[in-house]
N, CA, C and O atoms as a GROMACS GRO file, in nm:
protein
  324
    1UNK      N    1  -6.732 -13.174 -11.828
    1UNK     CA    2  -6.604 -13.225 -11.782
    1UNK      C    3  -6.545 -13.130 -11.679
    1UNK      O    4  -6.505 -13.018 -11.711
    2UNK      N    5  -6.541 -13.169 -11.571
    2UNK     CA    6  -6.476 -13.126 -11.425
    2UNK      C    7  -6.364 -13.176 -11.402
    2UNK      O    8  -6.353 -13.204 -11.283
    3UNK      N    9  -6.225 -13.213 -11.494
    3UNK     CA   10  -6.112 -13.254 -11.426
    3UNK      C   11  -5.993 -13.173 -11.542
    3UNK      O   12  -5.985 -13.135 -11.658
    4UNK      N   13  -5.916 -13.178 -11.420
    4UNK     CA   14  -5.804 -13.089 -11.499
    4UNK      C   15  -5.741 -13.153 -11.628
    4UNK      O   16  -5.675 -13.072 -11.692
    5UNK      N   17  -5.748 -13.298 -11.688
    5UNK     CA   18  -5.715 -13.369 -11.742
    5UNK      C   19  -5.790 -13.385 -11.840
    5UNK      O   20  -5.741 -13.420 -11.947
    6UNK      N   21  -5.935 -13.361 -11.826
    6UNK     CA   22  -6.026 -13.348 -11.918
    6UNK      C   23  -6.130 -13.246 -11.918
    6UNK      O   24  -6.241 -13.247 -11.865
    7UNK      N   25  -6.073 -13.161 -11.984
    7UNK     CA   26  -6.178 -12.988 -12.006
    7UNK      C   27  -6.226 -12.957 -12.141
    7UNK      O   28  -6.171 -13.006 -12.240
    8UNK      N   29  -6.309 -12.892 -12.147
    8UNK     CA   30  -6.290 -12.859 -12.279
    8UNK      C   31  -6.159 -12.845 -12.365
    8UNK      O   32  -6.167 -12.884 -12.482
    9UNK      N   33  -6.086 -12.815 -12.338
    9UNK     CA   34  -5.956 -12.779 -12.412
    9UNK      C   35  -5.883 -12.878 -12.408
    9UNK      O   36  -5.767 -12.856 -12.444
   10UNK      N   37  -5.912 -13.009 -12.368
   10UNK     CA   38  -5.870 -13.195 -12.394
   10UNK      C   39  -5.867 -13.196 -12.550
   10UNK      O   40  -5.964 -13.168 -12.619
   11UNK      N   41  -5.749 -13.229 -12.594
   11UNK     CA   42  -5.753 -13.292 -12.738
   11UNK      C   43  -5.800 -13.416 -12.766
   11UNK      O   44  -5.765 -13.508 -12.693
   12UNK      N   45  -5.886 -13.441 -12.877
   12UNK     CA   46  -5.876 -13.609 -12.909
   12UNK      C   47  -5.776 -13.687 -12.861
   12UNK      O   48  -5.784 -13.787 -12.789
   13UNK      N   49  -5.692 -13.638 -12.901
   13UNK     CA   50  -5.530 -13.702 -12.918
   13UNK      C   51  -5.513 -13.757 -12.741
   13UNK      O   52  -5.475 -13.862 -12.689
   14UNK      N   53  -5.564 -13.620 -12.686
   14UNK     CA   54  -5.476 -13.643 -12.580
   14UNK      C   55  -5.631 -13.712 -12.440
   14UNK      O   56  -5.609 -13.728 -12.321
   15UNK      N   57  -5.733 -13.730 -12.492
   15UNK     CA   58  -5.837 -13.826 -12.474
   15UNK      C   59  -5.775 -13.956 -12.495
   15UNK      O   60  -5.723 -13.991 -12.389
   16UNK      N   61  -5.759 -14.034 -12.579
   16UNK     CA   62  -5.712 -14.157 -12.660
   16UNK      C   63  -5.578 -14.184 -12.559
   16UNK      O   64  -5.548 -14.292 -12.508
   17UNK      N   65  -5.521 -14.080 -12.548
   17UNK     CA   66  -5.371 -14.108 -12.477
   17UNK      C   67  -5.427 -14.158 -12.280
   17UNK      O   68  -5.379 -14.255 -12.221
   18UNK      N   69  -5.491 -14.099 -12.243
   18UNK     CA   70  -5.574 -14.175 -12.122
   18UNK      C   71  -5.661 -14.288 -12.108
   18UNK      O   72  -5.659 -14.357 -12.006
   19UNK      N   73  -5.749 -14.312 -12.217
   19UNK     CA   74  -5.789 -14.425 -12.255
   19UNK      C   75  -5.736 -14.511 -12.264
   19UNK      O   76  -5.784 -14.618 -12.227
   20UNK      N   77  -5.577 -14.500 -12.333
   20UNK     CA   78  -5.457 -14.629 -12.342
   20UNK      C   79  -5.431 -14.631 -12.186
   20UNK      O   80  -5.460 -14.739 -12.132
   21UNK      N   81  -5.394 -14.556 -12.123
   21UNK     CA   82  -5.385 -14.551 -11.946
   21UNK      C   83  -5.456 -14.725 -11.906
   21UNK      O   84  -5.407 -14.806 -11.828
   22UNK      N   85  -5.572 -14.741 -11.982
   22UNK     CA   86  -5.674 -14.836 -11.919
   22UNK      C   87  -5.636 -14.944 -11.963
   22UNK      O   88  -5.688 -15.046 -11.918
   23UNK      N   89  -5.546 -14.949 -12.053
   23UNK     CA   90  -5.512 -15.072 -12.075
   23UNK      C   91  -5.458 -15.208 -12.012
   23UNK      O   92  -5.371 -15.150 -11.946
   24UNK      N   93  -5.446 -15.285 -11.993
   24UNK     CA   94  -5.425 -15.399 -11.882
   24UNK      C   95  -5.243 -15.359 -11.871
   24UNK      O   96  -5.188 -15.314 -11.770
   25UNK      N   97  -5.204 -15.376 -11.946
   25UNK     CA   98  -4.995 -15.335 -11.954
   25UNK      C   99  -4.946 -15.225 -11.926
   25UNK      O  100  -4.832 -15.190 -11.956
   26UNK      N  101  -5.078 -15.122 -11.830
   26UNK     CA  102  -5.045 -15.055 -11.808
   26UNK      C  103  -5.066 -15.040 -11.650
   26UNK      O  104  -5.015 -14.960 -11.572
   27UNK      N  105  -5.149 -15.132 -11.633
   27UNK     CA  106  -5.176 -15.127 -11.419
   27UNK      C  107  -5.072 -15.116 -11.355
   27UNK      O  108  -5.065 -15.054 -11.249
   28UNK      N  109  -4.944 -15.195 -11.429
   28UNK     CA  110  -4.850 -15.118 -11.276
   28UNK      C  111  -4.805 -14.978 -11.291
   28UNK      O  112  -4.734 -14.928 -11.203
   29UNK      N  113  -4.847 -14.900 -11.412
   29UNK     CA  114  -4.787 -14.755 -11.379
   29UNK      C  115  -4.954 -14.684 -11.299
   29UNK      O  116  -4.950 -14.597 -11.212
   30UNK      N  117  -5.024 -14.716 -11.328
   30UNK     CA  118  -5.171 -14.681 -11.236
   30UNK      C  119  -5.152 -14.705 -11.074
   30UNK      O  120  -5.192 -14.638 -10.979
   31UNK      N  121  -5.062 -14.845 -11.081
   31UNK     CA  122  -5.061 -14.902 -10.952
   31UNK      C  123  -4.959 -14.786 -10.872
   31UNK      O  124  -4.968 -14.750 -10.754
   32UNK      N  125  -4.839 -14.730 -11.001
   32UNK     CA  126  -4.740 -14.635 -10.923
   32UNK      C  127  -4.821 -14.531 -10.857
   32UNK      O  128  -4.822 -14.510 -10.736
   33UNK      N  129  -4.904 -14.451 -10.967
   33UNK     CA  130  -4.969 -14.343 -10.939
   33UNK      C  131  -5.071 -14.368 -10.833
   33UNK      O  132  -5.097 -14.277 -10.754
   34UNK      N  133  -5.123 -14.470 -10.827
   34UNK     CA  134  -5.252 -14.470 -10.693
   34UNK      C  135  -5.141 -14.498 -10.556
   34UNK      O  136  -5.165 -14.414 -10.469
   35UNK      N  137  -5.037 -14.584 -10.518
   35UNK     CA  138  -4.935 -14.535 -10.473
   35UNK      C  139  -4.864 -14.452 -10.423
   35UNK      O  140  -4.847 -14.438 -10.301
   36UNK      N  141  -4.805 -14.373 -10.527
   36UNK     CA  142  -4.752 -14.231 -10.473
   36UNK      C  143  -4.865 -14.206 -10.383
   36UNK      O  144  -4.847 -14.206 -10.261
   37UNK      N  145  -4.992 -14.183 -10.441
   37UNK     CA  146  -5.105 -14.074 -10.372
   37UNK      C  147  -5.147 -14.090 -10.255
   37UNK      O  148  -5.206 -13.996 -10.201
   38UNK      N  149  -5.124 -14.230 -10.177
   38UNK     CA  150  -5.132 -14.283 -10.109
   38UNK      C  151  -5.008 -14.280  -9.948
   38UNK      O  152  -5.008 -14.290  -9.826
   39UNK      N  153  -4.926 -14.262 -10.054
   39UNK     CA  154  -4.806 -14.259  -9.957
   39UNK      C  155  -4.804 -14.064  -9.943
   39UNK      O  156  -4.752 -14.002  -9.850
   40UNK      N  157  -4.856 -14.020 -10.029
   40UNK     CA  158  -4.868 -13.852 -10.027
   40UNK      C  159  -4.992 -13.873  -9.916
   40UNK      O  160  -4.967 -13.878  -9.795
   41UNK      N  161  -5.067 -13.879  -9.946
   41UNK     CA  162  -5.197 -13.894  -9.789
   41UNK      C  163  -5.097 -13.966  -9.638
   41UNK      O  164  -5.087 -13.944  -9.517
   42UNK      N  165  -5.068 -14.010  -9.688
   42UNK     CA  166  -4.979 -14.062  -9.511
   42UNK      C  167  -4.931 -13.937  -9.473
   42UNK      O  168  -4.982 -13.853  -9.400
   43UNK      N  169  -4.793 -13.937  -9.552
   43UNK     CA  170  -4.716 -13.794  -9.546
   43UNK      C  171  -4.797 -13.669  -9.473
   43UNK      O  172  -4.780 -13.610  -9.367
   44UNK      N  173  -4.903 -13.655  -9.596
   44UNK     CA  174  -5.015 -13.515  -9.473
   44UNK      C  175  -5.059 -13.518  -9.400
   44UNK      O  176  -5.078 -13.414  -9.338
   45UNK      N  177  -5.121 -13.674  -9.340
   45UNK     CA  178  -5.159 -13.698  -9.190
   45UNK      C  179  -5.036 -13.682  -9.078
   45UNK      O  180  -5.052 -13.719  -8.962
   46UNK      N  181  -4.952 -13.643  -9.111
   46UNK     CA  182  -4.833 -13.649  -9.029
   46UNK      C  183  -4.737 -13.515  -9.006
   46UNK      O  184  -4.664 -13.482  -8.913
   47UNK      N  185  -4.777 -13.438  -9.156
   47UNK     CA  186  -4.698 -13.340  -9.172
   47UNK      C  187  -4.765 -13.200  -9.062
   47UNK      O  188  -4.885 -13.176  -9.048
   48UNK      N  189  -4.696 -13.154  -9.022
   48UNK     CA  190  -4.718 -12.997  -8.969
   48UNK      C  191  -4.692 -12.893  -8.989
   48UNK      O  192  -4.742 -12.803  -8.922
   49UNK      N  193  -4.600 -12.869  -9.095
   49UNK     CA  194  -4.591 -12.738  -9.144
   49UNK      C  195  -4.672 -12.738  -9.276
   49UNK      O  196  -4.706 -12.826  -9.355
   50UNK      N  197  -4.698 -12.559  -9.265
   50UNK     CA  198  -4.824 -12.527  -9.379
   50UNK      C  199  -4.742 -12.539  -9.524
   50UNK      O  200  -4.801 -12.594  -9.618
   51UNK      N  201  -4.630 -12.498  -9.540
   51UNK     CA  202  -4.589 -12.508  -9.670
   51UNK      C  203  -4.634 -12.662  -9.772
   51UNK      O  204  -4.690 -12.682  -9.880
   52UNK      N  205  -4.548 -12.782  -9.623
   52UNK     CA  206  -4.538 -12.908  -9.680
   52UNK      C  207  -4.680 -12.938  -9.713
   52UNK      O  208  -4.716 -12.986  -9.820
   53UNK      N  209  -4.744 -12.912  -9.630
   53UNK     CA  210  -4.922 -12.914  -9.594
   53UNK      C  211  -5.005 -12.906  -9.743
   53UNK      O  212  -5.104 -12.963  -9.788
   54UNK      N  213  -4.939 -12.833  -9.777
   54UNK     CA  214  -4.977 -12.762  -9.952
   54UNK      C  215  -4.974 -12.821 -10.011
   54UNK      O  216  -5.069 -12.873 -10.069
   55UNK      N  217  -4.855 -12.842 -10.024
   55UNK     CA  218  -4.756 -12.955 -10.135
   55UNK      C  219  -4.806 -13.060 -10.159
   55UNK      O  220  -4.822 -13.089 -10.277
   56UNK      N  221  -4.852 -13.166 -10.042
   56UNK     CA  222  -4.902 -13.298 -10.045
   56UNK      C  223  -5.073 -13.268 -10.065
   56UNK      O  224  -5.143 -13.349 -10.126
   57UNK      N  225  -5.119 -13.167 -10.017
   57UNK     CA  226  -5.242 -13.150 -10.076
   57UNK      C  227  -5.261 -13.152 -10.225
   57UNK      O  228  -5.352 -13.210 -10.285
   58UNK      N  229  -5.165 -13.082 -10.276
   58UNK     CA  230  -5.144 -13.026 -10.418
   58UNK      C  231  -5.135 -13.165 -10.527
   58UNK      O  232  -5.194 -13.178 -10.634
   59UNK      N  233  -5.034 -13.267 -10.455
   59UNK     CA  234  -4.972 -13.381 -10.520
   59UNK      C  235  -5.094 -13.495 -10.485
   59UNK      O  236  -5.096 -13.590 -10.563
   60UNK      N  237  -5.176 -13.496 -10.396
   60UNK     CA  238  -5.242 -13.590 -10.418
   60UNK      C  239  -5.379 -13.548 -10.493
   60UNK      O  240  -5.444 -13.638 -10.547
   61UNK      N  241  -5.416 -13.437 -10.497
   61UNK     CA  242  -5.512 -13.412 -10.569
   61UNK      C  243  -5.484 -13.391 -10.720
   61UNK      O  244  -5.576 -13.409 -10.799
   62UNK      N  245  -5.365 -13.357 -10.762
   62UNK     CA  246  -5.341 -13.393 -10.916
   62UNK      C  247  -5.299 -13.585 -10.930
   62UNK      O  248  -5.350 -13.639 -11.028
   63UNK      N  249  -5.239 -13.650 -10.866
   63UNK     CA  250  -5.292 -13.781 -10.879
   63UNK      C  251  -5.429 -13.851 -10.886
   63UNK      O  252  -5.463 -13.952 -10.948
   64UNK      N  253  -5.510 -13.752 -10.788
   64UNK     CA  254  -5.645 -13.822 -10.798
   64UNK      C  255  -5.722 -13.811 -10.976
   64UNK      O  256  -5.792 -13.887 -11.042
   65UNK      N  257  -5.651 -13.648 -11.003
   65UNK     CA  258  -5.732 -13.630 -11.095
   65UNK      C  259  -5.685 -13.691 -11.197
   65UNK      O  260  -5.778 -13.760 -11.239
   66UNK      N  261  -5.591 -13.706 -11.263
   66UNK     CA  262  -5.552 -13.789 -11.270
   66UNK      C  263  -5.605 -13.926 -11.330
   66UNK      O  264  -5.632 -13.972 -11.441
   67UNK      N  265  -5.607 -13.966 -11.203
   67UNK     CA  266  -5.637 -14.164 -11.189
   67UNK      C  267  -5.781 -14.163 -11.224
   67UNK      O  268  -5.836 -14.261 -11.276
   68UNK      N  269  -5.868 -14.009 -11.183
   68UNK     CA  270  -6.052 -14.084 -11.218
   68UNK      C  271  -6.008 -14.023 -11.399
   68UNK      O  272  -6.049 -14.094 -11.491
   69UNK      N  273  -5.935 -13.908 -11.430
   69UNK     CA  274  -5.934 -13.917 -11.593
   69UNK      C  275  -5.946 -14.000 -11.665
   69UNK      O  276  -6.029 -14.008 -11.755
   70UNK      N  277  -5.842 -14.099 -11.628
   70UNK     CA  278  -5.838 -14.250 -11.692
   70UNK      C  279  -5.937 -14.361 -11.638
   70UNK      O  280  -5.918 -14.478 -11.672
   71UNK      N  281  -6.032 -14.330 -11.563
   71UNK     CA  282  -6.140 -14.393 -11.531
   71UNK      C  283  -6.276 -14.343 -11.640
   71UNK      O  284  -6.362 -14.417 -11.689
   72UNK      N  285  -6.258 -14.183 -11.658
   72UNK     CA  286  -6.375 -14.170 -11.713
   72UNK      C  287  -6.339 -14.129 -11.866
   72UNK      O  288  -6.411 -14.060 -11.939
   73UNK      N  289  -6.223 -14.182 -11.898
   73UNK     CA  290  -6.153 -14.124 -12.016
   73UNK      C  291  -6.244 -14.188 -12.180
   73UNK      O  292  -6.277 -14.123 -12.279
   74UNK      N  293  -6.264 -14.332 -12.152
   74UNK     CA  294  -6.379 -14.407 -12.217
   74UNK      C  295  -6.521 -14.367 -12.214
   74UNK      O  296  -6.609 -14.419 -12.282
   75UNK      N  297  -6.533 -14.283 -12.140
   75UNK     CA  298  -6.678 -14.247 -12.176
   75UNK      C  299  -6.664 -14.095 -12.264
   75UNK      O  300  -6.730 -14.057 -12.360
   76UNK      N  301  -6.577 -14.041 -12.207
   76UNK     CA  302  -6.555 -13.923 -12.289
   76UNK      C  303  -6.531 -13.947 -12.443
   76UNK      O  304  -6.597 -13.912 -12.541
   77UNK      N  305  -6.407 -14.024 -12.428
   77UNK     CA  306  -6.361 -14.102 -12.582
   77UNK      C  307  -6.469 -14.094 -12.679
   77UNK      O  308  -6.462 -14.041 -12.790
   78UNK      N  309  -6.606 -14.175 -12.608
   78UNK     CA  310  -6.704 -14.231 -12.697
   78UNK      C  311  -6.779 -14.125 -12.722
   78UNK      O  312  -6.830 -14.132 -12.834
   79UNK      N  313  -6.809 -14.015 -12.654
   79UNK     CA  314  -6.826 -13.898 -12.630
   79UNK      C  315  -6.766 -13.797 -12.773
   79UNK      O  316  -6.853 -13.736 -12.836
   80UNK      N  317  -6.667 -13.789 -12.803
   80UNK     CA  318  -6.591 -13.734 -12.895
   80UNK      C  319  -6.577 -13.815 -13.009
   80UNK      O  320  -6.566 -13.744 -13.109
   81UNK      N  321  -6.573 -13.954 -13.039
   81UNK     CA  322  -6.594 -13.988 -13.157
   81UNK      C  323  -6.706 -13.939 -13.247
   81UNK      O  324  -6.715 -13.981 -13.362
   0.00000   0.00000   0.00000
């Protein structure tokens, strides 16, 4: 496991809690988060200072990680049962 969301030090608990992520009643908060990350990628194609530069680097790569967690959160799940 390569994501900040899921490391060794991932609880069951908190496996199961991303797995629910996948649930259908939950796409429009997925839809928020792929979103934000999206509108954070605009933002850095545009931005020029190094601070902001960071920032939106920073914010879309914890969204990404994020969004594939709950992509690969079911295999892990099954993984840990």
């Amino acid at each position: 496991m390569s994501n900040m969301f899921l490391s060794s030090k991932t609880e069951k608990k908190e496996v199961l809690a991303l797995v629910k992520c996948r649930y259908p009643e939950l796409q429009d908060l997925r839809s928020l988060f792929n979103n934000v990350k999206e509108d954070a990628l605009a933002q850095l194609l545009r931005a020029e200072e190094p601070a902001r530069m960071y920032r939106l680097q920073e914010r879309v790569y914890v969204l990404d990680e994020f969004l594939k967690a709950v992509e690969e959160s079911a295999s892990v799940w099954e993984r840990l049962k």
